[in-house]
Structure formats: C-alpha cells, structure tokens
C-alpha positions in Angstrom: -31.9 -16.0 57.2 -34.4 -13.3 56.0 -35.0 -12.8 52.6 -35.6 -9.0 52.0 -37.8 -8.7 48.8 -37.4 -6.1 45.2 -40.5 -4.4 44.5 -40.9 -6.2 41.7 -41.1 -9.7 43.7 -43.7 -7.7 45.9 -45.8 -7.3 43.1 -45.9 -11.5 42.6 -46.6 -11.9 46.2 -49.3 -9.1 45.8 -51.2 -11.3 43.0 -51.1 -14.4 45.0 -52.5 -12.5 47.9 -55.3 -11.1 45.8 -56.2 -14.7 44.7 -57.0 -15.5 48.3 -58.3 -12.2 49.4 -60.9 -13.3 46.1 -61.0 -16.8 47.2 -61.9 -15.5 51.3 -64.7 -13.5 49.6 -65.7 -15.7 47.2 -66.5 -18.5 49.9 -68.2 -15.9 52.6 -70.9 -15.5 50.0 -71.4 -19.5 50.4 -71.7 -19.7 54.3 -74.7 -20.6 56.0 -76.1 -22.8 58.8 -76.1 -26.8 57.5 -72.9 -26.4 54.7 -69.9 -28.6 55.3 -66.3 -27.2 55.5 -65.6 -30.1 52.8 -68.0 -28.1 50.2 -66.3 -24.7 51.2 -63.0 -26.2 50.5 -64.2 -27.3 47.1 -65.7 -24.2 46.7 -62.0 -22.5 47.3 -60.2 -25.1 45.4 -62.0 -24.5 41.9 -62.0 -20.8 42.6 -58.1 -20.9 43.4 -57.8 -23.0 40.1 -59.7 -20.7 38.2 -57.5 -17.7 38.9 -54.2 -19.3 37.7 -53.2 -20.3 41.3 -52.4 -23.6 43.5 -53.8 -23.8 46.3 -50.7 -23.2 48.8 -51.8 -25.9 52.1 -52.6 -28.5 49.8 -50.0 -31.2 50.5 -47.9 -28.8 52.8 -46.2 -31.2 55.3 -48.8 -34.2 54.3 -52.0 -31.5 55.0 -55.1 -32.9 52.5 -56.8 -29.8 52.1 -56.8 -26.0 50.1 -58.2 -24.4 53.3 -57.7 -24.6 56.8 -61.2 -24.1 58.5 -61.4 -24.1 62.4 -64.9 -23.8 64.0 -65.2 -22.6 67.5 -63.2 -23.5 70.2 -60.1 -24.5 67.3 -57.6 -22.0 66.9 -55.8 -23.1 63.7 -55.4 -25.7 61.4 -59.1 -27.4 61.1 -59.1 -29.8 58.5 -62.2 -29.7 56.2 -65.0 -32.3 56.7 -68.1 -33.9 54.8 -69.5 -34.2 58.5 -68.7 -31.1 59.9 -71.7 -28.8 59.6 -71.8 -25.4 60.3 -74.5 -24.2 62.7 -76.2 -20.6 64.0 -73.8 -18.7 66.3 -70.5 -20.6 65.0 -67.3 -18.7 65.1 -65.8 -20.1 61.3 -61.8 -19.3 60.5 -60.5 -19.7 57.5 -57.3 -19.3 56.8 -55.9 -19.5 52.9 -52.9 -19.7 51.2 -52.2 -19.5 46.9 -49.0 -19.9 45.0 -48.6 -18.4 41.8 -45.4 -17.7 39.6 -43.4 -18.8 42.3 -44.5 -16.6 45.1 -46.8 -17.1 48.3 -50.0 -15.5 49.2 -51.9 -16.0 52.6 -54.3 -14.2 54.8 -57.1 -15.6 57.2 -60.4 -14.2 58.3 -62.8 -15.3 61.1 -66.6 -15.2 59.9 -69.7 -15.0 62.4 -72.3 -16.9 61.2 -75.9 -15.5 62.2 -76.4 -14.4 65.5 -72.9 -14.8 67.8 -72.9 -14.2 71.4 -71.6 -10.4 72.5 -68.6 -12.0 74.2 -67.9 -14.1 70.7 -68.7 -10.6 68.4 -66.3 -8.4 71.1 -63.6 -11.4 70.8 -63.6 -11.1 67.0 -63.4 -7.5 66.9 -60.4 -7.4 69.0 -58.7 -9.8 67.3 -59.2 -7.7 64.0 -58.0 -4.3 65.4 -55.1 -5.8 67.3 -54.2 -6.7 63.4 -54.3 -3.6 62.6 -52.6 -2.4 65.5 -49.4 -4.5 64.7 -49.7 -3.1 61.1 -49.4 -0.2 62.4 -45.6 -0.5 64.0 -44.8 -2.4 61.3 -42.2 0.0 59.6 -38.4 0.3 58.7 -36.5 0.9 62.7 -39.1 -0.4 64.7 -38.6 -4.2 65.8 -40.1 -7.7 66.1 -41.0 -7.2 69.5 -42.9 -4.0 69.0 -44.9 -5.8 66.7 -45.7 -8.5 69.2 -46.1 -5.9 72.2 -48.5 -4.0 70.2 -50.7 -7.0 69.8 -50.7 -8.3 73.3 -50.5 -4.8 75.1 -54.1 -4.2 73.5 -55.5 -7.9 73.8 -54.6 -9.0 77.2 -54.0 -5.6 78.6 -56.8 -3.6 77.8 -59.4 -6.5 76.2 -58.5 -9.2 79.0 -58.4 -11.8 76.0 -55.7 -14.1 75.8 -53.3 -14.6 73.0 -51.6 -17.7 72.2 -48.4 -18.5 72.4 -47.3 -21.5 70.4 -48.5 -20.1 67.0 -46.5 -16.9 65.2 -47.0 -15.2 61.9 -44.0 -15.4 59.5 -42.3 -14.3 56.8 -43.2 -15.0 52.9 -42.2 -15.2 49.5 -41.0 -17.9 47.3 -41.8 -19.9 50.4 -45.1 -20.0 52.5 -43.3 -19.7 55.7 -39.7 -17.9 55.9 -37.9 -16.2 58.4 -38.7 -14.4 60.4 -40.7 -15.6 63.2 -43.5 -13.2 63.9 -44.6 -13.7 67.2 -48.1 -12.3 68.6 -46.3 -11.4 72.4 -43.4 -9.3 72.5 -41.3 -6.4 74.6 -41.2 -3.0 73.1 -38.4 -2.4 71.6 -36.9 -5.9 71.6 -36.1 -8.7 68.4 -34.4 -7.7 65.3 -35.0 -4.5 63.4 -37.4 -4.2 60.6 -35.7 -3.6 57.0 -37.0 -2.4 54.0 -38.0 -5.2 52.2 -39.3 -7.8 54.6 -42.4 -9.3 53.6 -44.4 -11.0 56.4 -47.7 -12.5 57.3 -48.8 -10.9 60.9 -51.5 -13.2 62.2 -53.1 -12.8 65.7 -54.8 -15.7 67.3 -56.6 -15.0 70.1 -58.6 -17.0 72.6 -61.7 -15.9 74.4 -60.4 -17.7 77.7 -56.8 -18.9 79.0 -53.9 -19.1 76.4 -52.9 -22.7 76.2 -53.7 -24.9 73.1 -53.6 -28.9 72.7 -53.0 -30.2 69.0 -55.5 -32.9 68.5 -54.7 -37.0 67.7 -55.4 -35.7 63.5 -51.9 -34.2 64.1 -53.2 -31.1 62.5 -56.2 -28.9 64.5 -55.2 -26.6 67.5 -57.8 -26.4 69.9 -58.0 -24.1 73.3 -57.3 -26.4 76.1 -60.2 -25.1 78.1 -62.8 -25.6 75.0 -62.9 -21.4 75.1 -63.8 -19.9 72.0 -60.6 -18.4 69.5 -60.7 -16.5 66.7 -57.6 -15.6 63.7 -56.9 -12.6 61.2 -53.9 -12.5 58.8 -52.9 -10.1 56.4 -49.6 -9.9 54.7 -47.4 -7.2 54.5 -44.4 -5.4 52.8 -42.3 -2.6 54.5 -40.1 -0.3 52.9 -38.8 2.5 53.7 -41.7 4.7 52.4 -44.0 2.7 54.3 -46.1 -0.4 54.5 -47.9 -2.1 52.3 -51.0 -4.1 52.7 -50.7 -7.2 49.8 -53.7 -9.1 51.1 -57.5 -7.4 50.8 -60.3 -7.9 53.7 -62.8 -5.0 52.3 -64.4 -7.4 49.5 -64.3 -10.0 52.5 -66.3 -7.5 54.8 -68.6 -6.5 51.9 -69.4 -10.1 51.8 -70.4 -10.6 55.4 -72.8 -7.5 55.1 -74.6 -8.6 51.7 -74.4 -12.3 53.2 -77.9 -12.1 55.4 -76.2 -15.9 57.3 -73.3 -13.5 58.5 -72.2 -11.2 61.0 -70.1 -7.9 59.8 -67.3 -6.9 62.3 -66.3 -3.5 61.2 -63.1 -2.2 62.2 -60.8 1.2 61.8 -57.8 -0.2 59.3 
C-alpha cells in the first residue's frame, strides 16, 4: 500500500534529506587516494550525529555500517572496510540514508577520484542525467513505467550502457523503503499512476558493461557479474499536483568535487 504524504510530513523527510545531502558533501571534501571507506564511514557517522540524525543503514536488516560505499565494479551495498583503500582512477558510490523525527532521508552520489578513464567519466555522466531525466516525468498522471522507460530509453538506447535490473528505487517516509517499487526499466505509459503526494527515492544504477549482478558471500555487496565498472545516483522526490520537488541536494556535493583537487566534477543539466 502507498502512503501518499501531507506537506507538512514532506517538510520532515526534506530535513532528513538535507542531513545527508550535508553528510555526501561533507565526506567528498575527505576523499583521496590511500583513505579507507571505514574512516569515511566514521567521518559520516559523527557528522550524521552531529546534525540531530541516525544514521538510517545502520542495523537495517543486520547491515554494520552508516554508509554504503561500493568501489568500482560494485553496484550497491559495499560495506565499509579498514582494508579497503581508495586508489587514482576509482569509481567511489556512496549511498546514505538519515532518520530524523520519524522520517527517512536517502540519496547516493558516485565520486571520481583523480583521473578516471573517458569510458568511466561518460558512464557517470549518463547515469546522472538519466536521474534527472526520470525526475523529469515524475509528475501527477504520468506512471511508474514512464519513469522507468525514461531511464532505460536514454541509457541503453542512446548511451549503449546497461542498467540493472534486480535493484529499484522506492518509496519513503516513516520507513526507509515503502511502496512503491521504482524500477529503473519500464514501458511508457505502463504501472500505476503517479498521485500527488508520493514521496520516492529514484535511483539509477547503471553498468558500464552487461546488466547482470552477483551478490557476494558478505551477503551484502552487488557486484557486475562481468567485473564491468557501475556507477549509482539517488535523489528523493515529492510530487504534487503543482509539481515536483527535489528533498535531497547534490549542488554542495558537486561544489565539493570541484574545490576537492583528488576529485573529478561531472556536471550535468538538472
């Protein structure tokens, strides 16, 4: 059952989605070549702490940490290490999640750290618009599907990326996933019609090569079967009838991967 959401509930959902738009930019400044993704999880924890906010992943279904950070070839789900170093050229996902007064915030962003490869750069940059591209069809009469469609129409038909299948976006409010499902694939014009009201996270994932995932033996990362690079973008979103309303924030996140000299900035038309 969706839950359709007051105005006033939006503006909850919108604070806990400004903690982690903070808590994305507050870690990008922090990225460099030889820093764990155990210390950036620190880093976010305190941050998320110090704003009023719990970090939302923390304990979700068993998961031990406040961020999910996927290097590389993982799509979703990485699980911060003391071991895992980041290196020139990495593709680094983070995806984050807050509670606060009873209401769920999440977004994700995909960082480049130093120089990336053009295929890696043009892979996150496509990713990123097709975001904005589902935003974009996300209002009051369209449907599901024509947010799916929109994603997948640009990516595999015109990019010649893949997107995967097995992962959706969701909707969000006094829990961190609700219904509906918001898949990344879909048929124009198909799926259940868009309300005023509905509060979802729209969340392409995108691999550079085939679509197909494995989970691996931690129970938790998703990795690209064919070791293929994949990169993830979130933003959260309320529709009314007036329009649509983006709760979570990249632009401080951007700002950071320009004044960041360890970073790559992919710019993008929102």
């Amino acid at each position: 059952m969706v839950h359709y959401k007051t105005e006033d509930e939006v503006v909850f959902i919108r604070e806990s989605c400004q903690i982690v738009s903070d808590t994305l930019e507050h870690v990008a400044y922090s990225l460099k070549p030889g820093i764990s993704t155990r210390k950036i999880d620190e880093v976010a924890e305190s941050f998320i702490l110090s704003k009023g906010g719990l970090p939302a992943f923390k304990g979700y279904n068993g998961f031990p940490s406040s961020l999910c950070i996927s290097v590389n070839n993982e799509v979703v789900h990485g699980i911060p290490k003391g071991d895992r170093f980041l290196k020139e050229g990495d593709l680094v996902s983070i995806d984050c999640g807050v509670v606060k007064n009873g209401y769920f915030g999440d977004a994700a962003f995909t960082f480049l750290l130093g120089e990336v490869s053009t295929d890696n750069f043009d892979l996150c940059k496509a990713t990123l618009t097709s975001l904005y591209k589902a935003i974009e069809v996300s209002r009051c009469g369209m449907r599901m599907g024509d947010i799916g469609f929109a994603i997948q129409s640009f990516i595999e038909g015109e990019c010649g990326f893949s997107v995967v299948r097995e992962l959706v976006g969701h909707g969000i409010g006094k829990q961190l996933h609700e219904e509906p499902v918001v898949s990344n694939v879909g048929k124009r014009g198909s799926g259940q019609k868009i309300k005023s009201g509905l509060v979802i996270a729209i969340e392409p994932m995108v691999n550079f090569g085939k679509k197909e995932v494995v989970v691996l033996n931690d129970g938790w990362t998703v990795v690209t079967k064919d070791s293929s690079y994949s990169a993830h973008y979130e933003h959260t979103v309320a529709i009314f009838d007036d329009g649509v309303l983006v709760l979570s924030d990249h632009s401080g996140i951007e700002k950071a991967c320009v004044e960041n000299p360890f970073l790559t900035s992919v710019m993008v038309e929102s």
